[in-house]
Biopython code that builds the backbone (N, CA, C, O; Angstrom):
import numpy as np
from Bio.PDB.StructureBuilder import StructureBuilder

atoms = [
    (1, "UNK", "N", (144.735, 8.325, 131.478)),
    (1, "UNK", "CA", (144.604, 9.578, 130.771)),
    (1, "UNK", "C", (144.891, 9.349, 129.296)),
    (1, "UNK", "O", (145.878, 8.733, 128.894)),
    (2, "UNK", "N", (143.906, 9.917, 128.477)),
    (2, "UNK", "CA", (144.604, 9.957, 126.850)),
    (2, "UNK", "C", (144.556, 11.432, 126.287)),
    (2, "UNK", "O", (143.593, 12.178, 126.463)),
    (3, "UNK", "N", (145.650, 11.760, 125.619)),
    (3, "UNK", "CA", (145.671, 12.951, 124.910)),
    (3, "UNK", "C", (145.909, 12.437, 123.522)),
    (3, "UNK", "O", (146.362, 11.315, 123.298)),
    (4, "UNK", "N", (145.485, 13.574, 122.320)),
    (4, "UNK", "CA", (145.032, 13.685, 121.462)),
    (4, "UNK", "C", (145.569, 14.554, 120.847)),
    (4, "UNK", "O", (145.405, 15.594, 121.485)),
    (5, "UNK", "N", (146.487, 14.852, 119.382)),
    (5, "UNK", "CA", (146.676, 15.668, 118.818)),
    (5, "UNK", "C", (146.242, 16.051, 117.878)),
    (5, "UNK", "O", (146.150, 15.232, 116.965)),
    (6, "UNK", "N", (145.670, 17.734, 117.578)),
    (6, "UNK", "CA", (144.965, 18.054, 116.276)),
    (6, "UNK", "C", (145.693, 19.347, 115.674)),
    (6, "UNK", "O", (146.023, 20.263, 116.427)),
    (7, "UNK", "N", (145.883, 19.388, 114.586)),
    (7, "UNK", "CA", (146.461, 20.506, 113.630)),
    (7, "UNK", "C", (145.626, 20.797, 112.532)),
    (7, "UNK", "O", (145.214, 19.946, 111.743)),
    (8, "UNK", "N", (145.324, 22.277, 112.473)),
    (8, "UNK", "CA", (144.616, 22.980, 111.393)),
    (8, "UNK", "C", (145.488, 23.834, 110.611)),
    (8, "UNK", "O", (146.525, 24.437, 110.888)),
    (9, "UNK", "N", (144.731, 23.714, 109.470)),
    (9, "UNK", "CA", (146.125, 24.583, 107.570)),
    (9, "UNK", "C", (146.402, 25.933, 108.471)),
    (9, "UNK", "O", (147.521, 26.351, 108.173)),
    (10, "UNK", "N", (145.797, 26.736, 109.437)),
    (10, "UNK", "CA", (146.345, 27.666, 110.051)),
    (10, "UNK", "C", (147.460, 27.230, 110.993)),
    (10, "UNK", "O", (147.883, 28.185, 111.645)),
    (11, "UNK", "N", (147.926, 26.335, 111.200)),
    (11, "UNK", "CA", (148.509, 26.468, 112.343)),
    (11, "UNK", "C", (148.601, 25.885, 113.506)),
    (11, "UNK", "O", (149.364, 25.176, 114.161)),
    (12, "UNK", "N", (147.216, 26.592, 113.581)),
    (12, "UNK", "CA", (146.617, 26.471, 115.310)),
    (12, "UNK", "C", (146.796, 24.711, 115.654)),
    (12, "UNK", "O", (146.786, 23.784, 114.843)),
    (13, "UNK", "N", (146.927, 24.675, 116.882)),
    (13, "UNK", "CA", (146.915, 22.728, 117.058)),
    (13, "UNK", "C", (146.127, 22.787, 118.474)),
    (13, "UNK", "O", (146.292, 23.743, 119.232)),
    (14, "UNK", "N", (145.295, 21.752, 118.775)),
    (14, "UNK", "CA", (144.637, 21.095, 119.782)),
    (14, "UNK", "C", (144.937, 20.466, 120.706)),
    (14, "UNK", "O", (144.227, 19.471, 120.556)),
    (15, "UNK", "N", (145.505, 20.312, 121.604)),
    (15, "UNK", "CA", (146.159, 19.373, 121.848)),
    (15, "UNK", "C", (144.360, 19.160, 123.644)),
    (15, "UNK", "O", (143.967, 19.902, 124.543)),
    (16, "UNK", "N", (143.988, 17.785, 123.160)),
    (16, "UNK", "CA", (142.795, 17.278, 123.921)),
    (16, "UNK", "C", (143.185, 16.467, 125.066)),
    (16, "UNK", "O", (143.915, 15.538, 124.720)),
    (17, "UNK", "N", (142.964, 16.505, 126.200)),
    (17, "UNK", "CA", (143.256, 15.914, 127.875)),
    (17, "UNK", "C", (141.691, 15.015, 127.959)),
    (17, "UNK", "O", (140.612, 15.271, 127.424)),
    (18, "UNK", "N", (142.085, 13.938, 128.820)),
    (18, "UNK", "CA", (141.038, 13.041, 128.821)),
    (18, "UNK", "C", (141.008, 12.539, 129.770)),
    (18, "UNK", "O", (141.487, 11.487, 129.346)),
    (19, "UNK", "N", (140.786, 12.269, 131.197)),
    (19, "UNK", "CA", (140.896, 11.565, 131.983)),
    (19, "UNK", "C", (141.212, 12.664, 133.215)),
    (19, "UNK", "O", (140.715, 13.779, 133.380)),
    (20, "UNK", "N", (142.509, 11.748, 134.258)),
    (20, "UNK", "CA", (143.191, 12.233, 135.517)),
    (20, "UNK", "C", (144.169, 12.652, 135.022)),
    (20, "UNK", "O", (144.995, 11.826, 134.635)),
    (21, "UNK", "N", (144.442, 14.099, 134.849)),
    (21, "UNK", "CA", (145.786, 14.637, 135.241)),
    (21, "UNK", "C", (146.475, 14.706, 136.643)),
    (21, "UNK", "O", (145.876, 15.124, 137.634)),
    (22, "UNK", "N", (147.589, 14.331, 136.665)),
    (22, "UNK", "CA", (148.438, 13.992, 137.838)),
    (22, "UNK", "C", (150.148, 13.322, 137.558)),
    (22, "UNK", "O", (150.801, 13.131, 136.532)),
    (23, "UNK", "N", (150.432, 13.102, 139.042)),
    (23, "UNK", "CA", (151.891, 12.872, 138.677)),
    (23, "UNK", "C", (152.309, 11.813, 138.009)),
    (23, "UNK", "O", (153.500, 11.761, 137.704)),
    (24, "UNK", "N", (151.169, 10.453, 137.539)),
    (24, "UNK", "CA", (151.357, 9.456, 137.102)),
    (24, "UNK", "C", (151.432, 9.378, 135.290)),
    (24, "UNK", "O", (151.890, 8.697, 134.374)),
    (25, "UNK", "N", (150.471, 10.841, 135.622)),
    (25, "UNK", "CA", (150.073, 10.521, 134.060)),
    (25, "UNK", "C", (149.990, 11.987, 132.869)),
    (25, "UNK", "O", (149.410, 12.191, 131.802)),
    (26, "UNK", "N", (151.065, 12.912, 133.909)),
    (26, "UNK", "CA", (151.387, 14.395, 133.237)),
    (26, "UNK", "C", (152.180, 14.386, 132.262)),
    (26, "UNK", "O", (152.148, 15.256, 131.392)),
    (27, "UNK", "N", (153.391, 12.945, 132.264)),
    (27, "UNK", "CA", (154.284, 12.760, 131.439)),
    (27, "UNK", "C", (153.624, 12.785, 130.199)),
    (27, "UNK", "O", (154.386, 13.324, 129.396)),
    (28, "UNK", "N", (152.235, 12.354, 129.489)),
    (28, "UNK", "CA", (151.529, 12.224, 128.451)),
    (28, "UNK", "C", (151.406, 13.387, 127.766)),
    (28, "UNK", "O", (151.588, 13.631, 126.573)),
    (29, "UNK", "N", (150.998, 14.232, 128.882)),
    (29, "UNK", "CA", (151.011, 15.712, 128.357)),
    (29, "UNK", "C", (152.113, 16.552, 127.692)),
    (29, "UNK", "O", (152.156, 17.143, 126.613)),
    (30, "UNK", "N", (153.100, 16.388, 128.829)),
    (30, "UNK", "CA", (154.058, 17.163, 128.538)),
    (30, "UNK", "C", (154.606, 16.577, 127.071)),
    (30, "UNK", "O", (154.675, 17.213, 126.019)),
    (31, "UNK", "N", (154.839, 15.700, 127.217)),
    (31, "UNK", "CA", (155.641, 14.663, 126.012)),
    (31, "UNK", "C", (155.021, 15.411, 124.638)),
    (31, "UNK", "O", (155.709, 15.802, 123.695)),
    (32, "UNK", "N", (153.666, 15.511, 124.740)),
    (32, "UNK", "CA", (152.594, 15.999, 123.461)),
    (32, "UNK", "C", (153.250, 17.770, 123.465)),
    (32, "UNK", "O", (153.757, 18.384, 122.526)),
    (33, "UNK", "N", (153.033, 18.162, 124.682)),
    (33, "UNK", "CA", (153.459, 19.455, 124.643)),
    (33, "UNK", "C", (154.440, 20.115, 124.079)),
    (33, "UNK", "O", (154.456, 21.310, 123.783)),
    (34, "UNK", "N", (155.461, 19.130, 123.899)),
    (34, "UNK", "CA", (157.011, 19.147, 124.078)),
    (34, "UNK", "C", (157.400, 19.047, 122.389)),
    (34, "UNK", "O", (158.462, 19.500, 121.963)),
    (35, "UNK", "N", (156.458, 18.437, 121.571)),
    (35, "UNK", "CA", (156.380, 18.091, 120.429)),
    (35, "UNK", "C", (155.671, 19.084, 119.417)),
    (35, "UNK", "O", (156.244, 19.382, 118.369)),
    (36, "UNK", "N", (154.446, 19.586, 119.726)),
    (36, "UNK", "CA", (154.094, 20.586, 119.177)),
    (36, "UNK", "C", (154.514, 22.154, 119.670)),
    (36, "UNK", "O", (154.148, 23.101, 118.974)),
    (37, "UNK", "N", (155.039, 22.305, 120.495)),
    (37, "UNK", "CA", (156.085, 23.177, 121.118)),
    (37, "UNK", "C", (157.361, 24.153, 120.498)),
    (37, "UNK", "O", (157.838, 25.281, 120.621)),
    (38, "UNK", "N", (157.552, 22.860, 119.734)),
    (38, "UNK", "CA", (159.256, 22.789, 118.987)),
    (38, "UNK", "C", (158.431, 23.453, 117.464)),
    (38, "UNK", "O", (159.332, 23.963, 116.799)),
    (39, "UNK", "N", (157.626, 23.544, 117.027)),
    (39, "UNK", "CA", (157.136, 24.496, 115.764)),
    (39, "UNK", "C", (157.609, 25.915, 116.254)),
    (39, "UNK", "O", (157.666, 26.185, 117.454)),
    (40, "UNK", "N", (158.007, 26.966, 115.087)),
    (40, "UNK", "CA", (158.150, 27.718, 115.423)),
    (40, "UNK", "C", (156.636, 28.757, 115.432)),
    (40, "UNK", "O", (155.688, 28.365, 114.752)),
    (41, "UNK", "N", (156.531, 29.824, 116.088)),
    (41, "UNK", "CA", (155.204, 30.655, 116.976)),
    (41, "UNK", "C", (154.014, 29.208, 117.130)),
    (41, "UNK", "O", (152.855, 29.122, 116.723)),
    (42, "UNK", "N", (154.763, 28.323, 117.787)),
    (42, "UNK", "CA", (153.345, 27.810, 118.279)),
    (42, "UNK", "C", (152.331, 28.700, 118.707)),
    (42, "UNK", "O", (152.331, 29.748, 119.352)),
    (43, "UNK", "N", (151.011, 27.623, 117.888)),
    (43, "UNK", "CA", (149.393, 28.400, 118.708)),
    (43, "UNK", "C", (148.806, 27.354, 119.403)),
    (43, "UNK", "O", (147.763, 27.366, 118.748)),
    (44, "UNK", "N", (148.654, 26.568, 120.106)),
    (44, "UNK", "CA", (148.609, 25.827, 121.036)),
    (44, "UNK", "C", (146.600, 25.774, 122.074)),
    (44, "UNK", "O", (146.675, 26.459, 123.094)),
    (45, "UNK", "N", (145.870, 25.449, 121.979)),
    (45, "UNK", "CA", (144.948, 25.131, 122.585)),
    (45, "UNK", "C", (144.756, 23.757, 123.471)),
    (45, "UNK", "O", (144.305, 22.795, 122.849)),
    (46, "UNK", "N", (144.975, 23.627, 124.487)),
    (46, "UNK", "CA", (144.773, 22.678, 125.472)),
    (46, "UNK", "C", (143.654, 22.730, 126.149)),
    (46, "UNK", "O", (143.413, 23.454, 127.115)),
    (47, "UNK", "N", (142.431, 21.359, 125.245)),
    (47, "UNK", "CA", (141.077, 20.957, 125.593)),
    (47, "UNK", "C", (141.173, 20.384, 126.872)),
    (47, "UNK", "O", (141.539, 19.213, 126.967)),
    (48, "UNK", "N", (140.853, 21.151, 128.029)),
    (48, "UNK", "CA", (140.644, 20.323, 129.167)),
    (48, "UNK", "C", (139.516, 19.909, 129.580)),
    (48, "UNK", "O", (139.401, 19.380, 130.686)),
    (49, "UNK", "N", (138.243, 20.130, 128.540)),
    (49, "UNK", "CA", (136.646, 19.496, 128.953)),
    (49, "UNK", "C", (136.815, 18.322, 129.278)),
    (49, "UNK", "O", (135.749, 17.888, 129.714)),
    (50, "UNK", "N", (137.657, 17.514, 129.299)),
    (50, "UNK", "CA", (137.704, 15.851, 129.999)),
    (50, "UNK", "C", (138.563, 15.607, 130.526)),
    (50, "UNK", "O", (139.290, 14.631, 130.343)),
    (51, "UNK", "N", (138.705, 16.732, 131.563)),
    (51, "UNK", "CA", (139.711, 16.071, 132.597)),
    (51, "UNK", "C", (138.844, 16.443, 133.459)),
    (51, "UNK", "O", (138.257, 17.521, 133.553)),
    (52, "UNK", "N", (138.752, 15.122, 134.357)),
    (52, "UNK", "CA", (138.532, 15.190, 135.273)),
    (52, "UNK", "C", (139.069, 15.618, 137.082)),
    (52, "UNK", "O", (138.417, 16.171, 137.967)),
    (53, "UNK", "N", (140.504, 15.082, 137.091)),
    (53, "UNK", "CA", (141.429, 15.805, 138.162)),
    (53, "UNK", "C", (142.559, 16.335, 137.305)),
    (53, "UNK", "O", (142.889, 16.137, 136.136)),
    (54, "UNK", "N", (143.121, 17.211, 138.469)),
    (54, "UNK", "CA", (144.376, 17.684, 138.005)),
    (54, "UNK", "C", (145.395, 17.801, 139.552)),
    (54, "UNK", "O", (144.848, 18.159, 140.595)),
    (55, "UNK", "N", (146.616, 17.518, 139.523)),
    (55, "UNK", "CA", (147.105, 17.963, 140.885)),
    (55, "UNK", "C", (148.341, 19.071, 140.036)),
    (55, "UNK", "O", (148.287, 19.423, 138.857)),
    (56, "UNK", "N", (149.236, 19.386, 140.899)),
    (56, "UNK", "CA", (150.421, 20.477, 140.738)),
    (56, "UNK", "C", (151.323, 19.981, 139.648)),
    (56, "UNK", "O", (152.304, 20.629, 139.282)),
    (57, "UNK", "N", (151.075, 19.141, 139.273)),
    (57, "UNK", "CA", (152.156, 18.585, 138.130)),
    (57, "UNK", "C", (151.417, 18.716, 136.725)),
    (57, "UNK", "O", (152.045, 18.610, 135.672)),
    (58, "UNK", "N", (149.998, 18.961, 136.772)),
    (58, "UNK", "CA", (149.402, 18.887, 135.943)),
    (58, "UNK", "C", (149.535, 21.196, 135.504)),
    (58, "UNK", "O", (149.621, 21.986, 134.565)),
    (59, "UNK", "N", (149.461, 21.144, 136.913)),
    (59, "UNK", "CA", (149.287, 22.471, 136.404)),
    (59, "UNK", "C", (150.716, 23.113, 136.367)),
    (59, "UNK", "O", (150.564, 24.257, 135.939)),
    (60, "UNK", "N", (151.770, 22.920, 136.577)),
    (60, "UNK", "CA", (153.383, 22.876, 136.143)),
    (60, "UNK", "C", (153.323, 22.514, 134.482)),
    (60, "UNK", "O", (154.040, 23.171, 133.726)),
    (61, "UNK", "N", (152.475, 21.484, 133.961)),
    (61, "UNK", "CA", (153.217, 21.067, 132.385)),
    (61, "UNK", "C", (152.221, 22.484, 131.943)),
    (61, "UNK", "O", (152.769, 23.013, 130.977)),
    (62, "UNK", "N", (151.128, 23.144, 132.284)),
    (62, "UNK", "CA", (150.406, 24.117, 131.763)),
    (62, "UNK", "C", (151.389, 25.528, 131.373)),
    (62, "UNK", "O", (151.351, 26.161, 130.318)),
    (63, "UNK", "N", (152.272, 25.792, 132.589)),
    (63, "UNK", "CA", (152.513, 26.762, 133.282)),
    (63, "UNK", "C", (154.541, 26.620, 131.908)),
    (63, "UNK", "O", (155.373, 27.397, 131.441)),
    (64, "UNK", "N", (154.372, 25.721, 131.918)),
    (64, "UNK", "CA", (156.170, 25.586, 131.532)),
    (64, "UNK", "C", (155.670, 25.673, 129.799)),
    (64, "UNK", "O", (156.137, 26.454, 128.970)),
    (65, "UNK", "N", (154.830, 24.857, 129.614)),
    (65, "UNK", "CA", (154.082, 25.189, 128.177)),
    (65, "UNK", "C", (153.806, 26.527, 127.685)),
    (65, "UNK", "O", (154.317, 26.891, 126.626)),
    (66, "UNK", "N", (153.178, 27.160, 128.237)),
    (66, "UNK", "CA", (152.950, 28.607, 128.355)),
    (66, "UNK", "C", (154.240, 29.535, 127.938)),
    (66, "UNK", "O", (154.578, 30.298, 127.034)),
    (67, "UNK", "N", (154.754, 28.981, 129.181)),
    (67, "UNK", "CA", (156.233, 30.130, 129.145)),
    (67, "UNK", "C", (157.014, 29.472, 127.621)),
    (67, "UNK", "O", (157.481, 30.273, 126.811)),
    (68, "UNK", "N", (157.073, 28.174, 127.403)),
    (68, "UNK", "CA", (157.778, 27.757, 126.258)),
    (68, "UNK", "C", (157.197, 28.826, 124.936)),
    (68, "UNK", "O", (157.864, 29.723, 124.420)),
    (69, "UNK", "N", (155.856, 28.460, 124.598)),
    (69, "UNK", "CA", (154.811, 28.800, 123.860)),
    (69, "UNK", "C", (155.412, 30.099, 123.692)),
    (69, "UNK", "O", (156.000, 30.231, 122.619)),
    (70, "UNK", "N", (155.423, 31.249, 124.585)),
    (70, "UNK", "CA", (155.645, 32.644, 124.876)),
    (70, "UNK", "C", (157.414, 32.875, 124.052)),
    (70, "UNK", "O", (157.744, 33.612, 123.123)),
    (71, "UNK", "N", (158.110, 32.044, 124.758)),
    (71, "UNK", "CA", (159.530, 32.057, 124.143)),
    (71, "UNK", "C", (159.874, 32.386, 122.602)),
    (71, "UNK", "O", (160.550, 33.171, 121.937)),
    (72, "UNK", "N", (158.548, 30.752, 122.371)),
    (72, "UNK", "CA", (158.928, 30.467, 120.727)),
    (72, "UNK", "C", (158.118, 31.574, 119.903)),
    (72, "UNK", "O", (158.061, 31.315, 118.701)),
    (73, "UNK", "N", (157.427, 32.850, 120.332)),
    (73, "UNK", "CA", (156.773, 33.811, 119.721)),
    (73, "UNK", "C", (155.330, 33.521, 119.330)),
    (73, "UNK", "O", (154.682, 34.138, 118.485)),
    (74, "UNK", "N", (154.794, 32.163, 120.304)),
    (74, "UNK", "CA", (153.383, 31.440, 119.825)),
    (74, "UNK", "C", (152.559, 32.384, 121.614)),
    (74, "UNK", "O", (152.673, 33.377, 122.332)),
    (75, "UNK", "N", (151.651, 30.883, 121.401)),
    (75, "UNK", "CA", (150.800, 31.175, 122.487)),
    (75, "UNK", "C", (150.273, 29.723, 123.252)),
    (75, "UNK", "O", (150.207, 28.826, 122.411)),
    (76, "UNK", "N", (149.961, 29.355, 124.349)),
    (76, "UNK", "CA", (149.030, 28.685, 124.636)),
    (76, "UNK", "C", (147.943, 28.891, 125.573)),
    (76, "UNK", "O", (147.939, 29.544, 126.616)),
    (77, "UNK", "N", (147.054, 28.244, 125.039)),
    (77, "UNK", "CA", (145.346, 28.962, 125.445)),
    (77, "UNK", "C", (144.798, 27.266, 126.424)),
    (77, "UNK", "O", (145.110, 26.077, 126.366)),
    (78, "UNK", "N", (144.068, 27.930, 127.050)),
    (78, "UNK", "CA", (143.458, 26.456, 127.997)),
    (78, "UNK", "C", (142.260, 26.735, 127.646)),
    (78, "UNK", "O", (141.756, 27.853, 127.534)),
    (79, "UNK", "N", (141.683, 25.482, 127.427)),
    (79, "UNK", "CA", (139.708, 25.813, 127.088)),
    (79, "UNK", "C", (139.180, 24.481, 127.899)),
    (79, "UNK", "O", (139.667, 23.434, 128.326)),
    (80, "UNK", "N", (137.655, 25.261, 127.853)),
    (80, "UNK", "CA", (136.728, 23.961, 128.686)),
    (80, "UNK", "C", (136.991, 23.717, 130.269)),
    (80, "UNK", "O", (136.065, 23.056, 130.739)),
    (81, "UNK", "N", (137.991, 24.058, 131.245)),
    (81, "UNK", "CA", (137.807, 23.216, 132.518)),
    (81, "UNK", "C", (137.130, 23.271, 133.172)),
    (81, "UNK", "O", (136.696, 24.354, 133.564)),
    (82, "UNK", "N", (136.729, 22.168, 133.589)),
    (82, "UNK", "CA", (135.352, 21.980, 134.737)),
    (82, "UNK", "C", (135.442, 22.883, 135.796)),
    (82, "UNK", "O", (136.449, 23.443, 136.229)),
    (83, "UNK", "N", (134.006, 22.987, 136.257)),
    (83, "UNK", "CA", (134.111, 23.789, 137.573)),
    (83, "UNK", "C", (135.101, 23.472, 138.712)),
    (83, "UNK", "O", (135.378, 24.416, 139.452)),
    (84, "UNK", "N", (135.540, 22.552, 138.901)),
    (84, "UNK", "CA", (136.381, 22.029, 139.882)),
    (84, "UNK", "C", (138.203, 22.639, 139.404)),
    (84, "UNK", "O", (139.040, 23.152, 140.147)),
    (85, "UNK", "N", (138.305, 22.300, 137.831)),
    (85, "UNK", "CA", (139.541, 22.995, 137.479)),
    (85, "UNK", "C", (139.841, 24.231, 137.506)),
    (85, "UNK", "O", (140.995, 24.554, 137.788)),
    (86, "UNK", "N", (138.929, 25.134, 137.236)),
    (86, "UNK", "CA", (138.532, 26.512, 137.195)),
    (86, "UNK", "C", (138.132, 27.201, 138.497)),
    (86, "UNK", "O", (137.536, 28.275, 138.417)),
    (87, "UNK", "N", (138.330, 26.827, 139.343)),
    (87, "UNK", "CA", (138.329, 27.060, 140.645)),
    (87, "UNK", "C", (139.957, 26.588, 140.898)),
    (87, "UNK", "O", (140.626, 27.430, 141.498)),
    (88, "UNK", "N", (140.477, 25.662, 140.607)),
    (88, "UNK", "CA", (142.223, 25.355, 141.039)),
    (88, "UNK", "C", (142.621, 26.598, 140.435)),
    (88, "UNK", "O", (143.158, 27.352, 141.247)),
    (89, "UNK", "N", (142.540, 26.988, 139.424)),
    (89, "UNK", "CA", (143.270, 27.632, 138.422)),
    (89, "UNK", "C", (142.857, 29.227, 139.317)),
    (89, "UNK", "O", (143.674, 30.123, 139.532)),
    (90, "UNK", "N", (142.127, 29.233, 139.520)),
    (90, "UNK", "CA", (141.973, 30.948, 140.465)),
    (90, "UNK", "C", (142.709, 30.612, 141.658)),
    (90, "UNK", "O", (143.803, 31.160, 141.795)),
    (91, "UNK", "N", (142.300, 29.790, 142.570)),
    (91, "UNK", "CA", (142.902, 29.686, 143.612)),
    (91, "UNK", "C", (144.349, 30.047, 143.415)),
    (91, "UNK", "O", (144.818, 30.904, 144.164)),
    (92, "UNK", "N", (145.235, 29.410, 142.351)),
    (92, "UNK", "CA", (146.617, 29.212, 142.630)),
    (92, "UNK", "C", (146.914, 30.247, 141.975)),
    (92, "UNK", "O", (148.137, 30.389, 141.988)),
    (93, "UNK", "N", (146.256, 31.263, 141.250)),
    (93, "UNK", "CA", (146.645, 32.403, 140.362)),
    (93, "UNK", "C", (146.708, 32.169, 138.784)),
    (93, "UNK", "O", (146.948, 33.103, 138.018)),
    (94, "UNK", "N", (146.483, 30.887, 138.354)),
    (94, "UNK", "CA", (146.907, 30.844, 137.161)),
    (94, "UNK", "C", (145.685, 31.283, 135.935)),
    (94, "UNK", "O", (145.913, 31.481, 134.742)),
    (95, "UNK", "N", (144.696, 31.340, 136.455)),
    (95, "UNK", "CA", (143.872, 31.896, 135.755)),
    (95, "UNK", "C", (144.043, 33.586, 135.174)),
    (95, "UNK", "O", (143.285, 34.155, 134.388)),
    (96, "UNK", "N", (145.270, 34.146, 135.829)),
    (96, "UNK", "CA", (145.478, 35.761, 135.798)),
    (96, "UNK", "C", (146.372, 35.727, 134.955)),
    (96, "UNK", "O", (146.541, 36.534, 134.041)),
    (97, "UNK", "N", (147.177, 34.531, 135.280)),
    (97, "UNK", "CA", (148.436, 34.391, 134.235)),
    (97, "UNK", "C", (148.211, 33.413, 132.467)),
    (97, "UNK", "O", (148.833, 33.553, 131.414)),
    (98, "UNK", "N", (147.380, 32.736, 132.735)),
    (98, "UNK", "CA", (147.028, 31.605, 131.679)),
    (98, "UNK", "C", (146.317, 32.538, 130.974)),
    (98, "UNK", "O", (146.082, 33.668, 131.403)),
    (99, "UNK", "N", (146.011, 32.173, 130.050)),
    (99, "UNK", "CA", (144.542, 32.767, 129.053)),
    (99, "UNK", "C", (143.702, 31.515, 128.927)),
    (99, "UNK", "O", (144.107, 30.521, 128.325)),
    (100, "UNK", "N", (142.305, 31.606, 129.619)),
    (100, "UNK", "CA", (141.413, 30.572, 129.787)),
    (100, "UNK", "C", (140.278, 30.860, 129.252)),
    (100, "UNK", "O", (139.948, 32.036, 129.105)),
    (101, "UNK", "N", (139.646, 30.040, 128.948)),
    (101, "UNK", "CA", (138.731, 30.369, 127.600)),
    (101, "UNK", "C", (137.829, 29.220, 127.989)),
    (101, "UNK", "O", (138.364, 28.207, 128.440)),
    (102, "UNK", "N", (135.784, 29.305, 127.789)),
    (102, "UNK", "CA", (135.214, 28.678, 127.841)),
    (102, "UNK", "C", (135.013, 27.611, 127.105)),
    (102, "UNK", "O", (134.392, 26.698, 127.650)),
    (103, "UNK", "N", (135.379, 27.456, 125.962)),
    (103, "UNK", "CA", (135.278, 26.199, 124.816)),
    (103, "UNK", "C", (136.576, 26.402, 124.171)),
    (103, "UNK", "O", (137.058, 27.514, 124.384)),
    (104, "UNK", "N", (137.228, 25.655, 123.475)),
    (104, "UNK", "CA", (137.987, 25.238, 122.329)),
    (104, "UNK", "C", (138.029, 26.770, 120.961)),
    (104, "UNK", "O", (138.819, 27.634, 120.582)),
    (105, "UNK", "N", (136.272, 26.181, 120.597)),
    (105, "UNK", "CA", (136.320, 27.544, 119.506)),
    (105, "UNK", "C", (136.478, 28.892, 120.291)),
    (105, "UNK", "O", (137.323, 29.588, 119.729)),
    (106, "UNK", "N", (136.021, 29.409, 121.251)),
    (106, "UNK", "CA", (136.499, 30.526, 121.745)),
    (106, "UNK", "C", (138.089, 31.047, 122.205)),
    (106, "UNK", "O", (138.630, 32.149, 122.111)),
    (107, "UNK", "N", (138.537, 29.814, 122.709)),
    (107, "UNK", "CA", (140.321, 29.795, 122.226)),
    (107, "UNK", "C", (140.777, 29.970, 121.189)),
    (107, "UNK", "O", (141.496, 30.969, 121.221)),
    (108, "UNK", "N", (140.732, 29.368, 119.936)),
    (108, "UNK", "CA", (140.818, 29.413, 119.059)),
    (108, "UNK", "C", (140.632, 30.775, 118.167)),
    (108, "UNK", "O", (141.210, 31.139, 117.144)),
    (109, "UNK", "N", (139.884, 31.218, 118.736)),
    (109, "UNK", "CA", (139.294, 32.581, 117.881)),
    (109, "UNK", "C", (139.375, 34.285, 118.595)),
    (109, "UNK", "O", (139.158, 35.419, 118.167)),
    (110, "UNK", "N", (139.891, 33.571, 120.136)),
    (110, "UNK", "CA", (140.198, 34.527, 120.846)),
    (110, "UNK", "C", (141.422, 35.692, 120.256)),
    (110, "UNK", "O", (142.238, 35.413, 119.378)),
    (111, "UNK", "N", (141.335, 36.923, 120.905)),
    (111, "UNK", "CA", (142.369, 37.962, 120.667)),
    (111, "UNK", "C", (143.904, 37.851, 121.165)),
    (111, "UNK", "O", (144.982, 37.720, 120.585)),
    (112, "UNK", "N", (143.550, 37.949, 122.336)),
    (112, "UNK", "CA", (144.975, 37.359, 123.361)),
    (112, "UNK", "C", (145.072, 36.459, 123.846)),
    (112, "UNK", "O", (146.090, 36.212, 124.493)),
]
sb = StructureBuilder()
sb.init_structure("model")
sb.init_model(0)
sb.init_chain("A")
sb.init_seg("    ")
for serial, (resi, resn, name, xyz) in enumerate(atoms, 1):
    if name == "N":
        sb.init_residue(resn, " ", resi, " ")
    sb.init_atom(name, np.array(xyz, "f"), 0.0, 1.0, " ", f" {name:<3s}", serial, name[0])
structure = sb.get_structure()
């Protein structure tokens, strides 16, 4: 898995997923998460167009991000997941709770 960090003069940051999310390789995430996190009102976008799997650990660093995000008076937005992710993400509810968004720029530019 590789993640990717991006920051714009607004703020907003990118943070890009690449590969298998899972228990081997969530630590990458979170670690990134954990770092742009600590800004105060993080705005947070997590590109998941290249992930290919995800298991429960993947969707735990989403879910703890979120609530962090929420704490620090920011937000985090999920964009892009494949049909296969976007189907996990209903199944388990988190699509009701997350704010999921079809692309990056539509995160980005979204309301809530």
């Amino acid at each position: 898995m590789h993640v990717s960090v991006v920051g714009d003069p607004d703020g907003k940051v990118v943070v890009t997923v690449r590969g298998n999310l899972d228990v081997d390789s969530a630590t990458v995430l979170t670690t990134a998460l954990d770092q742009v996190l600590e800004q105060p009102g993080p705005m947070v976008v997590v590109d998941l167009s290249g992930v290919e799997f995800c298991d429960s650990t993947g969707l735990s660093a989403f879910v703890v991000g979120h609530n962090r995000a929420r704490a620090g008076g920011g937000w985090l937005r999920l964009a892009g997941p494949n049909a296969f992710l976007s189907q996990l993400l209903d199944t388990v509810g988190l699509s009701r709770r997350l704010s999921v968004h079809p692309t990056v720029p539509d995160a980005l530019t979204a309301e809530r």
